[in-house]
BALOKE-657789 format. One record per residue: x, y, z of N, C-alpha, C in turn. Coordinates in steps of 0.1 Angstrom, whole numbers, plus 5000, padded with zeros to 4 digits. Each point is the difference from the previous one (the first is absolute). Layout:
BALOKE-657789
XYZXYZXYZ ...
END
This chain:
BALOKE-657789
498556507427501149915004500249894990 501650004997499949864992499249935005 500449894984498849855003501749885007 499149965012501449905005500249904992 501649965003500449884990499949885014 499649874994500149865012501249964998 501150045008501249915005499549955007 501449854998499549885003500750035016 501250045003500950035013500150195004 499750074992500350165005498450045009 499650055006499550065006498849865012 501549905001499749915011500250045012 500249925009500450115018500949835002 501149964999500849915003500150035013 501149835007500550095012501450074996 500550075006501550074997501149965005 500549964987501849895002500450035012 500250125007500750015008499750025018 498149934998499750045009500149895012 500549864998499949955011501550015006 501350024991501150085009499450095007 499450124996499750075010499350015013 498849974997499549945013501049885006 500649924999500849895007501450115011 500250134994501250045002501049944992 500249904991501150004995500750044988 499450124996500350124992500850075002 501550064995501250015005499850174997 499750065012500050184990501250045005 500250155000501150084999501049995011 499749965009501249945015500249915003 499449874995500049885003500949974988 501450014994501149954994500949975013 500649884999501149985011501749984991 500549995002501449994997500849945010 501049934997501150005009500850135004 500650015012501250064998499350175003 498250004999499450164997500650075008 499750154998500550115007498350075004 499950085009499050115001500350124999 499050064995500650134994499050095005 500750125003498550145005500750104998 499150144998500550084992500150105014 500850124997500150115006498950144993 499150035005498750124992500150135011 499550124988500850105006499050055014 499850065008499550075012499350164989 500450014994499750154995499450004986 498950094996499649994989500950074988 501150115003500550044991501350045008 501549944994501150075007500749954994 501550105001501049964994500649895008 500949894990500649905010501550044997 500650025009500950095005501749885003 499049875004501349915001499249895005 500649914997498949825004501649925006 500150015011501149925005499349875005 501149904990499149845006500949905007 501350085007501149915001499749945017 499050055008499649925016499149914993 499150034990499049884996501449914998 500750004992500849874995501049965007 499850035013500549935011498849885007 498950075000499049915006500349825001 500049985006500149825002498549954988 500449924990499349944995499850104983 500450145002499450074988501749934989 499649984988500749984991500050094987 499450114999500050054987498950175006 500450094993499450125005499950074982 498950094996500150044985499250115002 500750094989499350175002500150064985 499250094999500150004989501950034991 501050015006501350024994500249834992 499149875006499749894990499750034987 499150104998499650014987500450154994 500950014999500850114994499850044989 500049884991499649994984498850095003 499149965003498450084996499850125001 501350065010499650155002500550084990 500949934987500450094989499749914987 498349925000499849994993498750064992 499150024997499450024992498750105014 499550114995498950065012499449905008 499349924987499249905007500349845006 501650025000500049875008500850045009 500750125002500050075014498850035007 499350064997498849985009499149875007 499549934989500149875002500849965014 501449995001500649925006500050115012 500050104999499950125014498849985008 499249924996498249965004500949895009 500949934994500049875009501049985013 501250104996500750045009500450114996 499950095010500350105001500950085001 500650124987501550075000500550115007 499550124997500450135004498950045010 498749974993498850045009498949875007 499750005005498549925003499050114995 499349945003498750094992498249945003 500449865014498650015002500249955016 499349985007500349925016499749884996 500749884998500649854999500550004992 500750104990501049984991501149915001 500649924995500649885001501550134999 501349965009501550055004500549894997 500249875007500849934999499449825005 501049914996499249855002501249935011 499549905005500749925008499949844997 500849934998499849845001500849965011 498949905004501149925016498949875001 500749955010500049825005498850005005 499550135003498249985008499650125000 498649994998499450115002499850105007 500749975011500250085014501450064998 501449914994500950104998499950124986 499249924991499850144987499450125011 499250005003499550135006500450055011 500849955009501450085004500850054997 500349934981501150064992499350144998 498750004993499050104996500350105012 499549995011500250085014501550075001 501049894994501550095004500350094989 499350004988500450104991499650145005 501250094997499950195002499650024989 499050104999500050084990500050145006 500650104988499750145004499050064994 499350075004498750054986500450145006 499350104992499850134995498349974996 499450055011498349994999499650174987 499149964991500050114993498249995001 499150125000499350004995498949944997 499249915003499049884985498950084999 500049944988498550044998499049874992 498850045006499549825004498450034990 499450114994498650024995500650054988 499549954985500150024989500250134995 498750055006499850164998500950115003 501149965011500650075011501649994989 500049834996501150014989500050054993 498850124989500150034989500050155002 500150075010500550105009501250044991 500650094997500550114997501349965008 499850055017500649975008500549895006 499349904994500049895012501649914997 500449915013501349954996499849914988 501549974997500049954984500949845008 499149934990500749875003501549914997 499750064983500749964988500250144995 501450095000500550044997500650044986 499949864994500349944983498149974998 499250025004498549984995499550154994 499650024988499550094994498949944989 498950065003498849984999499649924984 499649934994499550004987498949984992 499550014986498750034999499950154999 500950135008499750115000499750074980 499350095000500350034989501650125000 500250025005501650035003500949935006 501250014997501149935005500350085015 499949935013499950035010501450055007 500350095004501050095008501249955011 498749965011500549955014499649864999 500249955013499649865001498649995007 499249874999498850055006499549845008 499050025010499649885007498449944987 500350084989498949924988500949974990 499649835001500549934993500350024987 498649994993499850014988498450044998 499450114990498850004998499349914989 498949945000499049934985498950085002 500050014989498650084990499549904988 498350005007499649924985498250094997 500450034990499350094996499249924985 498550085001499149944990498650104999 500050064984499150115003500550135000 498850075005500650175000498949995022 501250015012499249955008499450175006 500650094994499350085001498150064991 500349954988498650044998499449885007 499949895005499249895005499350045010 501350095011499550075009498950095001 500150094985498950114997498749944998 500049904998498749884990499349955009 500650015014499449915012499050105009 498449935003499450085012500250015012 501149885004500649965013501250014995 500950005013501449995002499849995014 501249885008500149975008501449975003 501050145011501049945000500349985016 501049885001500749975013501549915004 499950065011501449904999500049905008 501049905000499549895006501649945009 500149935009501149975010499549895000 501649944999500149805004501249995003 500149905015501250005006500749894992 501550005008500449894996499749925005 500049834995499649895005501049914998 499949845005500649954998499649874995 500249904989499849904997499249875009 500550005011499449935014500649844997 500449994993500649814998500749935013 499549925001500249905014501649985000 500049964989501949965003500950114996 501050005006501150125003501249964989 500450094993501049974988500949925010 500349894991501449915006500649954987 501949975001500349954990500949915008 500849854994501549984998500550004990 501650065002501250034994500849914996 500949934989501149935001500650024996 501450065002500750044986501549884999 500049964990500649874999501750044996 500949905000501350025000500250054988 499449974986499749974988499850134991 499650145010499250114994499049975000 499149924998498549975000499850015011 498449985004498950065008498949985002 499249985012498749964997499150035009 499150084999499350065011497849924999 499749985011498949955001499450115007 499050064994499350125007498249955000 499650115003498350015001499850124989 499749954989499850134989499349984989 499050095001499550044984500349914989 501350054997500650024986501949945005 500449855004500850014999501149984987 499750034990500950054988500450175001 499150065006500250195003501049965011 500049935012500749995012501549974993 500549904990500749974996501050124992 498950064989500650124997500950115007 498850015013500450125008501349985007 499949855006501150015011501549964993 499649934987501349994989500550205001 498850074999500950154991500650065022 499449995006500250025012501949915004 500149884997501049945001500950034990 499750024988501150034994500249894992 499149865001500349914992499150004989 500549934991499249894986498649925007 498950074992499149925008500149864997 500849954992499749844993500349935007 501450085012500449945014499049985014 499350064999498850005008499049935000 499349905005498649915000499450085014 498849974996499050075011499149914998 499249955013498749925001499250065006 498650014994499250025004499149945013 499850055014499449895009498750004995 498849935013498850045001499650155007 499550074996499550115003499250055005 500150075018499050035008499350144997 499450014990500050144997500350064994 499950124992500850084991499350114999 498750034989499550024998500950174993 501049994996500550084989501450085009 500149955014500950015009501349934996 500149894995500849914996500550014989 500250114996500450004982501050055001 500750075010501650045003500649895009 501350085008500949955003500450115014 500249875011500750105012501349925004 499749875000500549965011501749914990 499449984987500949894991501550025001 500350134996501350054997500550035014 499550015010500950005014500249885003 499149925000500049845002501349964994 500050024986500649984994502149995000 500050135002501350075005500449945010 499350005007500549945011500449835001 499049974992500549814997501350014991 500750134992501049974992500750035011 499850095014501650055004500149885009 499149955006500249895010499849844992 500049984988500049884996498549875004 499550105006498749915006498850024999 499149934999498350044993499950135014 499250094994499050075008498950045001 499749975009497750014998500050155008 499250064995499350095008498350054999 499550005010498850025001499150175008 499550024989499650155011499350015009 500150055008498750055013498850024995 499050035006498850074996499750134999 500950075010500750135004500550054988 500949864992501250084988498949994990 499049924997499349994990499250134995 499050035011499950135000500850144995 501050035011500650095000501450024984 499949904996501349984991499549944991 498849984994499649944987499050104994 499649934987499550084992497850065005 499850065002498550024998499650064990 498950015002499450104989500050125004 499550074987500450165001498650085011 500550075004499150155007499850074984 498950055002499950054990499250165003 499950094990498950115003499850094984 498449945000499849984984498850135003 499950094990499150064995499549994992 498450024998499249924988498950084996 499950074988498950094991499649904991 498650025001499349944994498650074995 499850064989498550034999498949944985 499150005003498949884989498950124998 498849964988498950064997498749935015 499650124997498649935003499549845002 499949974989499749894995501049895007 501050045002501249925011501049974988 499950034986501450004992501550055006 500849945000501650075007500550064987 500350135003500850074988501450045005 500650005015500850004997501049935015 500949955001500849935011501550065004 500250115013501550015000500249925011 501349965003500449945013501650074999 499550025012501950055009500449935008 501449914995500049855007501450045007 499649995018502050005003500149865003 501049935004500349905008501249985003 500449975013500749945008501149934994 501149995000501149934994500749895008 499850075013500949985010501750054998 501049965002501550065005500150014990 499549914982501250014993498850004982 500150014993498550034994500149904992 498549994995498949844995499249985006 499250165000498449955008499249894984 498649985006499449964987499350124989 500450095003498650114998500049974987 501049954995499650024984498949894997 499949895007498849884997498450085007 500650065011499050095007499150124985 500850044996500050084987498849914991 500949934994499649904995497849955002 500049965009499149925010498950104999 500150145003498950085007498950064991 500249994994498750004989499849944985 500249855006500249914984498849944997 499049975010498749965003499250144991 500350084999498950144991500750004987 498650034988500550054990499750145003 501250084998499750135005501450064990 499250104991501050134991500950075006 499750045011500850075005500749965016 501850004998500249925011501350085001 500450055013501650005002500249965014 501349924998500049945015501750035003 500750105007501150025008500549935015 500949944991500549895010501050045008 501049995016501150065006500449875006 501149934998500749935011501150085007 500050015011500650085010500649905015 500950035000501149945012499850055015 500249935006499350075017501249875004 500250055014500649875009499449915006 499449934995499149905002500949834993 499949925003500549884991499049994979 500949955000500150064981499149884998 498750074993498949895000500149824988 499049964998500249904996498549964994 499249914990499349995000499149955011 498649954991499249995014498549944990 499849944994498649914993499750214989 500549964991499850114990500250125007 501350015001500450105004499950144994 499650105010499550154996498850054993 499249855002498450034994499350015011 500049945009499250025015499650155000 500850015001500350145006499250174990 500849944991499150114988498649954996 499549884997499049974999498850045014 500349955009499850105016499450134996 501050034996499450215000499150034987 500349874987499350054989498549955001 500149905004498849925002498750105012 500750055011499550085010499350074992 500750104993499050064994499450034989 500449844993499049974991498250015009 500149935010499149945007498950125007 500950125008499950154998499250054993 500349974984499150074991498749934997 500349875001498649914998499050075008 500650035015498950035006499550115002 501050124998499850124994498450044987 500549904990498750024993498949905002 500349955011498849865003499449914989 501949934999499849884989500249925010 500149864993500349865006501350024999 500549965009502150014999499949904990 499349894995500649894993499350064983 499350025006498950084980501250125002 500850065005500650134995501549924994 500649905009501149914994499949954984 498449954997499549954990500550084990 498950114999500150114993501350084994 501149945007501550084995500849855001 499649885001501249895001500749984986 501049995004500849984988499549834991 500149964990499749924992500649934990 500149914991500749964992500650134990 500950014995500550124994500150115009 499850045007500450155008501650005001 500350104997501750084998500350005017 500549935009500650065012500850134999 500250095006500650075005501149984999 500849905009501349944996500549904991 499050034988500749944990499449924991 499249885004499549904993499150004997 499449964986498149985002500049834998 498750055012499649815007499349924991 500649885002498949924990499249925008 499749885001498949975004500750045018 498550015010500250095013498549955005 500150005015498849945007499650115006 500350095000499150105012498550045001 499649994985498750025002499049885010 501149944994499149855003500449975013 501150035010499849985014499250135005 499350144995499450095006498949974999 499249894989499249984995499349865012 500949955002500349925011499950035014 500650115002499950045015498150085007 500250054984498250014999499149965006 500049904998499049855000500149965010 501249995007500649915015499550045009 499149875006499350015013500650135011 501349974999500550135011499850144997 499849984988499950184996498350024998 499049895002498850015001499449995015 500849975007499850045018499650085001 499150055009499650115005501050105012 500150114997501450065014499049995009 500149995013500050055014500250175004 499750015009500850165009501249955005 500750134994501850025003500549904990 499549954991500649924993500350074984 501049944996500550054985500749924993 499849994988499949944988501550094989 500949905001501050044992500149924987 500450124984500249914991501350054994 501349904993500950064992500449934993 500850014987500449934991501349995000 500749885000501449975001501150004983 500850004999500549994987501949955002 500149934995501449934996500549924987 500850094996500649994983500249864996 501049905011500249925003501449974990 501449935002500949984996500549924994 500749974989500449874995501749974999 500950054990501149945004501049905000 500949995001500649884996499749865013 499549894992500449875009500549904990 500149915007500649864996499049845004 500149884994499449935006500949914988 500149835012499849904988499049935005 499949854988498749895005501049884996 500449895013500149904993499249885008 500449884987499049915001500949865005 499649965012500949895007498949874995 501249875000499749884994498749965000 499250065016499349935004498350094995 500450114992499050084995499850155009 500850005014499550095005500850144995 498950135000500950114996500050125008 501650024997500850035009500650174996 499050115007500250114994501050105010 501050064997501150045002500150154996 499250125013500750124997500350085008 500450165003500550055008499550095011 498350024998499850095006499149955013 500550075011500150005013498449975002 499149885005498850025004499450035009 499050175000499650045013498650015005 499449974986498549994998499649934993 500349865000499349884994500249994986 501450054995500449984985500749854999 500649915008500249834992498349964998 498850005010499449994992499450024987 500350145000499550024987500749974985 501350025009501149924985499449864996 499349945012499849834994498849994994 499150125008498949994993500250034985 501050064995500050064985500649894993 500849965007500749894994499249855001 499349975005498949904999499250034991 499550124997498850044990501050014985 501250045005500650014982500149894997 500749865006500049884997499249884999 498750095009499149935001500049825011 500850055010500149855011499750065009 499749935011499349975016501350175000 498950045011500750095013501349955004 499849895008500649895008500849994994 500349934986501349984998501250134991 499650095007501250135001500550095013 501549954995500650025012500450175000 500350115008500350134997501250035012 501449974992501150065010500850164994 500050105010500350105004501949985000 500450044986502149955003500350125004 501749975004500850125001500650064987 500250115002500650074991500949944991 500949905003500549884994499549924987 498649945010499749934991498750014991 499550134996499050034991500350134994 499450074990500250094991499250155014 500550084994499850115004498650035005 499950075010498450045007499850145001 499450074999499850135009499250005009 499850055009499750015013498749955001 499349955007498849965004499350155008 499050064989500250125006499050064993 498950134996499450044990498949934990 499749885012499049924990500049954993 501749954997500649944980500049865004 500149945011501049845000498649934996 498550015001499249904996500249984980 500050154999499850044987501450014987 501350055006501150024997500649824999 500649945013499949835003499249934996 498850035002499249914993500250024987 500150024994499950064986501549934990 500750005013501549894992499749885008 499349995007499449845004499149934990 499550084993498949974989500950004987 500950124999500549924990500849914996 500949985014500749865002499549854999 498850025004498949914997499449974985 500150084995499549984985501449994995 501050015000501449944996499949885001 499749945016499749855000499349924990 498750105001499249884994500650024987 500550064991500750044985501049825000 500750005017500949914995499049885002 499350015008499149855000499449974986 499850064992499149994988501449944992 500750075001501549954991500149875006 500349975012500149865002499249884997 498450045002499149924993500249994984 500050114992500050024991501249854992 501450025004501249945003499849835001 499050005013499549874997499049934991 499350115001499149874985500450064988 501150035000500650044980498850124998 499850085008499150134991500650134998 499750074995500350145002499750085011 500950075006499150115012498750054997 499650054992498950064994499349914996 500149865004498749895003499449955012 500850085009499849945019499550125003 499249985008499450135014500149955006 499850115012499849945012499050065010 499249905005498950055004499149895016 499850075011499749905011501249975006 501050044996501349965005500649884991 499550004988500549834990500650054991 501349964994499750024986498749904991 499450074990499249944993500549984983 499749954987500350034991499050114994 500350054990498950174995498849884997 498650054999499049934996500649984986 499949894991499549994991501949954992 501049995012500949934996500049835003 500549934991499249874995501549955006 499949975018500849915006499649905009 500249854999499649935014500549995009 499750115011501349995014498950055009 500449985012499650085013500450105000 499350095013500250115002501550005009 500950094997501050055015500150125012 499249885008500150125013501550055003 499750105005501450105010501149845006 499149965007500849905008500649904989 499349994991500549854989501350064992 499850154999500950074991501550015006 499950055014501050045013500549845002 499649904999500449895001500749934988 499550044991501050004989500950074992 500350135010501250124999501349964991 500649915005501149935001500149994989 499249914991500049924987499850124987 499350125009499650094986500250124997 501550005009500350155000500850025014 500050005013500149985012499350085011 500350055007498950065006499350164997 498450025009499450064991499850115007 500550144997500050125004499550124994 499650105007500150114994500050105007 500350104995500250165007500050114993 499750095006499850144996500350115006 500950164994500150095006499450094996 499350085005499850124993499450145007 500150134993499450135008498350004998 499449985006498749995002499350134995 499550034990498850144995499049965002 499050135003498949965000498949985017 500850025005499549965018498250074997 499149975006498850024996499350105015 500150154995499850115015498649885006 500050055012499449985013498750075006 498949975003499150115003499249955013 499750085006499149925008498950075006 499049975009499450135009499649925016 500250085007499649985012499150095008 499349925010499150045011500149995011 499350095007500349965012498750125008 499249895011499550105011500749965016 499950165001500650035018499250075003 500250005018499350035006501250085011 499050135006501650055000499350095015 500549945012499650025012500550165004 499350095000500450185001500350025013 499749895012500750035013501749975001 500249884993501249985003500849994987 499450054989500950004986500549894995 499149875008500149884996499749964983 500549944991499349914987500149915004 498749974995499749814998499649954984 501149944994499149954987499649894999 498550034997498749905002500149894986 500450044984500249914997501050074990 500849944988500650024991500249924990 499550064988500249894990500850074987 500749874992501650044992499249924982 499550064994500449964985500750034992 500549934991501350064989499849854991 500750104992500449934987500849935001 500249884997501549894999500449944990 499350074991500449954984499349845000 500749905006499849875002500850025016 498749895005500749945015500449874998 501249994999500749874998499749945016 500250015011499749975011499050095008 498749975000499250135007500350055009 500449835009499850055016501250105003 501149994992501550065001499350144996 499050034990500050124994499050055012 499349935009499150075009500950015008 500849965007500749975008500950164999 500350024986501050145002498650125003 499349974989499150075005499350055015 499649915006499549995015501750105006 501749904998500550105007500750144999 499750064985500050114997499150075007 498549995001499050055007500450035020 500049885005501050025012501150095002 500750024993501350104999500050124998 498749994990499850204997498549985011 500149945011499250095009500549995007 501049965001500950005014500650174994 500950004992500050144994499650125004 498549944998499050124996499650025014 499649915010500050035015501350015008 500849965003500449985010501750054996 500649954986501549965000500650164995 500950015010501250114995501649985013 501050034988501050085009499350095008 500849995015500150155007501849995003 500250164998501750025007499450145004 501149965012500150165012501150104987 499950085009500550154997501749955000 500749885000501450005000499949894985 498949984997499749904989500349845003 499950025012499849815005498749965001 500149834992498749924999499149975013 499150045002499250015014499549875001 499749934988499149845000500349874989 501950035005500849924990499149825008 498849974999499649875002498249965001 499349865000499049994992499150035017 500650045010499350055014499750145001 500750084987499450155000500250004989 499949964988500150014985498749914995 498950075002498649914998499849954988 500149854998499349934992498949954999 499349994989498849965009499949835002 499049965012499949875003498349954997 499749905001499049924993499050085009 499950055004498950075016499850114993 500850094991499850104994499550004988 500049914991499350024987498749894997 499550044992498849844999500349894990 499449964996500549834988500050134989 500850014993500450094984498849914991 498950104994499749904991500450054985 500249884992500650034985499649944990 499850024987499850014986500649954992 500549954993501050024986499050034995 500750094989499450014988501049984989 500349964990500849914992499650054984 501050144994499850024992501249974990 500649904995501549914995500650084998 501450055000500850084996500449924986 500150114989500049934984501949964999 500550045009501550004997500749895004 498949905013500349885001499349864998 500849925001499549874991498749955008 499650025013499349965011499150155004 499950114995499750085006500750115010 501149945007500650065013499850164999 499750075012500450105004501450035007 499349895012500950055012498850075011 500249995012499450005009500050055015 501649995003500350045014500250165004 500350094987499950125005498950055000 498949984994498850165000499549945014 499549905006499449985012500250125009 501350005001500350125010499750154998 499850084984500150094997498750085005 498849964995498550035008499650045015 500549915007499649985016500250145006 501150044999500450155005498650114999 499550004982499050105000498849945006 499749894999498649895004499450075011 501249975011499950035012499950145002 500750094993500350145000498650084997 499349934993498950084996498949895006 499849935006499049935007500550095013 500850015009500050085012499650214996 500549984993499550144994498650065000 499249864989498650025003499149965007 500949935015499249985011500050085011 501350094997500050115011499450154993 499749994989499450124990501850075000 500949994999501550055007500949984988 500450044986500949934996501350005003 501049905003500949975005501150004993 501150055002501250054990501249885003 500250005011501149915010500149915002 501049884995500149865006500650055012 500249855007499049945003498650045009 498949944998498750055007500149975013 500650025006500449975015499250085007 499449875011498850125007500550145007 501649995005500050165002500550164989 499749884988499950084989498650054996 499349915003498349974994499250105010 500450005013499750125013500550144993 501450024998500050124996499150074989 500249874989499150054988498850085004 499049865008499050065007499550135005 501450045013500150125002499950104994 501250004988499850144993499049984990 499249904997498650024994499450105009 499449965014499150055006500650165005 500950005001500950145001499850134990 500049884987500250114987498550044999 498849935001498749954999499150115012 501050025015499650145004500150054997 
END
């Protein structure tokens, strides 16, 4: 492990700017905009998972008492003869020729009250022509099976494809010869592996308001991610100049990689230009589910065989996933993810995104590694025990390391994984003794992590305080950490930095808060904008006592003169300098844009023992503990904090969470009273680690932190109930009347 550096403000535990709004309630999130004059708005979603729409009569809705504006997709005309992908796009949000999932969005309503919008909603006819769906990955890659997208022909093929197909597109990433690897190995172990769809679980339900002004301009206040992407999208959806568009970002109940699109903006929208009046709309919990993005179903197959000795020589994976209506599963990051933790010669990994009628997925905390890591990790774990190694001495023995070539592309430079395996080792939990019926799961998580374009400025008000200014949406304790960076670059109090969150208006460009970039990517033009500062403080000192720049530093937060420059003056604090702005230049700023290289991959490993009741196919996890790398923890508790609820998430996952649809492909548990999440009764205190190996590409170390938490849990759990039922388990989720069956056909196959 690196040797740690002593900052004086980075790896403190502040309180968080934004926490006493929160607790107080007076934190304004995605429904709480008021306007004069507002409208309510609710949408019309289709009854059927796949049908032709045959005719959408809205002229009884627009009699309704109180309804003022009705929109269907013949609003957005433009999109359907513009480009594949912003036809589709905009066909996700309302719907043209076909629906293609059960809540598919038909048409929108605005009226005087909530009670008359969904009247209006109620008086709209539609005609459908029911065709068909098909709802299981496997069933779409069928020969036979119905076709969604008629204009969709497959790509990646090594042939140019004939007909149209329900497969998106194929990736292949290939490394080695993975057939002789195969021949080289005394084991081979293959299997395939199922994960339902799930769903993000975020407390707050997408909401936006609309305004569209006399002017052309526009301004919508949503709950989002990334509102500069919201901006983009609903500009190319409207038809306008995004420069006409402002978008503000609220506080945000939730996200967790759900929030990085768009459902609600561009109906909202439309509707405030035909009726001249703001419009809010807020989803159900019903529409959240049924009509927003989840993560993918997946069904991955996984070869794997090693020497003796437990060397891996060689790794295939057969990756499908779930697309939902319209395609952009993640498989390619899934791809990516599933064996980046091994140095291993021989690798081929075949990736499928494939279309089903399902709603068109969306991220979800490192999206499409869960899932593949799940099946790869399973039977890493498999073979450990196969040749009766330590699951963690066989991870050892093949972890990837400083220099190892990934598969997909990069060779790593500096990398923690030995050192969190090395770690999990040691840890009181993995030196417990098991019980009967109990089992002990271990897996290794992995995330690339993202960087990107952001923006930031820093300015410096009269009174010394600084005042840092950038775009991306906070969902996991990043204004802390912008201040923490920006206190350590400048070297002042915590306290005196302020961290505001602008609109699209009034700061430089963001990308999405999303992939792990905004501590690392933002911070990173927060740090530079800060050292701009201090460039002009030193100029301004400099300015004042007649020296050259290259006689002043700055250091403690002062300008000083260089040792050994022969001047009689005081030092100039921040505050003495900011107070004499005026006289020496005028006030003192700085800023920075830039694409962020370098994001520093993610590793982590987790544990876990359960105890797993064979009468009623009950789990109980007894404890679970999360180490990883964080490059630097600029704020721990924020970095345990994701940690601990990445851990929660993938065992809610791994036990309990999936879509179910009946045989007409309607959602059976569009809500959190049959769509199990887990609650504090279910899991135990998460215990966690950092381990902190600096990423070389940033000025502070950063990794990034919020996605691998989640990547691990799936197998943890997967292979802790496995080796407590002697049973291994293929199937999310472990649901006891999944864990019964298993059972069963053990003792079935076993007569």
């Amino acid at each position: 492990m690196s040797e740690a550096i002593d900052y004086q403000y980075i790896g403190t535990r502040p309180v968080r700017p934004d926490g006493i709004e929160k607790v107080t309630g007076r934190a304004k999130f995605g429904a709480d905009e008021m306007l004069p004059g507002m409208l309510h708005g609710k949408v019309l979603r289709s009854p059927h998972a796949h049908a032709r729409v045959l005719s959408v009569d809205t002229s009884e809705a627009e009699q309704i008492p109180g309804v003022l504006a009705v929109v269907t997709s013949a609003d957005f005309e433009h999109t359907r003869t513009g480009s594949p992908g912003l036809k589709r796009f905009a066909e996700n949000l309302i719907a043209g020729e076909k629906v293609l999932y059960h809540g598919h969005a038909v048409a929108a309503v605005a009226a005087l009250t909530s009670t008359a919008a969904q009247a209006g909603v109620d008086a709209i006819r539609v005609e459908y022509e029911p065709i068909e769906s098909v709802m299981d990955a496997l069933d779409a890659m069928r020969e036979d099976a119905p076709i969604l997208h008629n204009d969709m022909f497959t790509a990646g093929l090594d042939s140019e494809p004939t007909k149209p197909s329900n497969i998106s597109r194929k990736q292949t990433i290939a490394k080695g010869d993975i057939q002789q690897g195969f021949k080289e190995a005394d084991y081979v172990i293959k299997r395939v592996f199922t994960t339902p769809m799930v769903h993000q679980g975020y407390i707050e339900p997408h909401a936006c308001t609309a305004n569209f002004q006399e002017n052309g301009k526009a301004t919508v206040w949503c709950c989002t991610q990334g509102h500069f992407d919201v901006r983009n999208s609903t500009a190319r959806m409207m038809g306008m100049d995004m420069g006409d568009l402002k978008v503000t970002a609220s506080e945000i109940g939730g996200g967790f990689g759900g929030k990085t699109t768009i459902y609600l903006e561009p109906l909202a929208l439309k509707l405030s230009q035909k009726t001249r009046r703001p419009v809010r709309m807020v989803m159900s919990r019903d529409e959240v589910f049924r009509a927003t993005g989840p993560a993918s179903g997946s069904v991955n197959t996984i070869k794997i065989g090693c020497k003796k000795d437990g060397t891996i020589t060689a790794m295939y994976a057969h990756l499908v996933y779930e697309a939902g209506a319209y395609p952009g599963s993640p498989v390619g990051a899934g791809s990516m993810c599933i064996f980046a933790p091994y140095d291993v010669e021989n690798i081929l990994i075949e990736g499928f995104d494939v279309v089903v009628n399902r709603p068109r997925v969306a991220a979800y905390r490192a999206p499409g590694a869960p899932q593949s890591m799940y099946a790869g990790e399973s039977v890493i774990d498999e073979l450990a025990e196969l040749i009766g190694m330590d699951p963690i001495d066989f991870r050892l023995k093949n972890a990837a390391t400083e220099g190892t070539q990934a598969a997909y592309g990069p060779r790593f430079q500096a990398i923690g994984l030995r050192e969190c395996l090395e770690a999990a080792k040691v840890h009181p939990n993995y030196q417990r003794e098991l019980q009967k019926d109990e089992g002990r799961g271990v897996a290794v998580g992995f995330w690339f992590n993202g960087g990107n374009q952001s923006s930031a400025e820093v300015h410096i008000t009269d009174s010394g305080m600084v005042m840092v200014v950038e775009g991306s949406p906070d969902i996991g304790g990043s204004r802390a950490s912008m201040a923490l960076m920006a206190a350590e670059t400048l070297q002042v109090p915590y306290d005196r930095v302020r961290v505001n969150i602008a609109d699209t208006d009034s700061t430089g460009y963001c990308a999405t808060t999303g992939g792990s970039r905004t501590t690392f990517a933002t911070g990173l033009a927060v740090v530079k904008a800060c050292e701009s500062v201090i460039a002009e403080l030193r100029a301004r000192a400099a300015r004042t006592w007649g020296l050259d720049v290259d006689q002043v530093e700055w250091r403690d937060g002062t300008a000083f003169p260089v040792p050994g420059v022969n001047v009689e003056t005081d030092p100039l604090t921040l505050r003495n300098l900011a107070r004499g702005a005026a006289r020496t230049g005028g006030p003192i700023s700085g800023r920075a844009s830039l694409n962020a290289q370098g994001p520093g991959p993610a590793f982590s490993v987790n544990m876990s023992d359960v105890r797993v009741d064979r009468e009623t196919g009950s789990v109980t996890v007894l404890n679970f503990t999360s180490i990883q790398d964080a490059g630097t923890a600029i704020h721990p508790d924020y970095v345990e904090g994701q940690m601990q609820g990445g851990a929660v998430q993938g065992i809610g996952w791994a036990l309990n969470e999936e879509y179910i649809y009946d045989e007409q492909g309607i959602l059976d548990n569009p809500g959190f009273l049959d769509y199990r999440i887990p609650v504090c009764s279910d899991v135990p205190m998460i215990d966690t680690q950092i381990v902190e190996v600096p990423n070389p590409n940033h000025p502070y170390g950063v990794r990034g932190c919020g996605e691998t938490p989640i990547v691990a849990p799936l197998a943890a759990i997967g292979n802790a109930v496995s080796r407590s039922l002697g049973i291994r388990m293929t199937e999310l989720p472990m649901s006891p009347p999944k864990v019964l069956e298993a059972i069963a056909n053990h003792d079935k196959n076993a007569s």
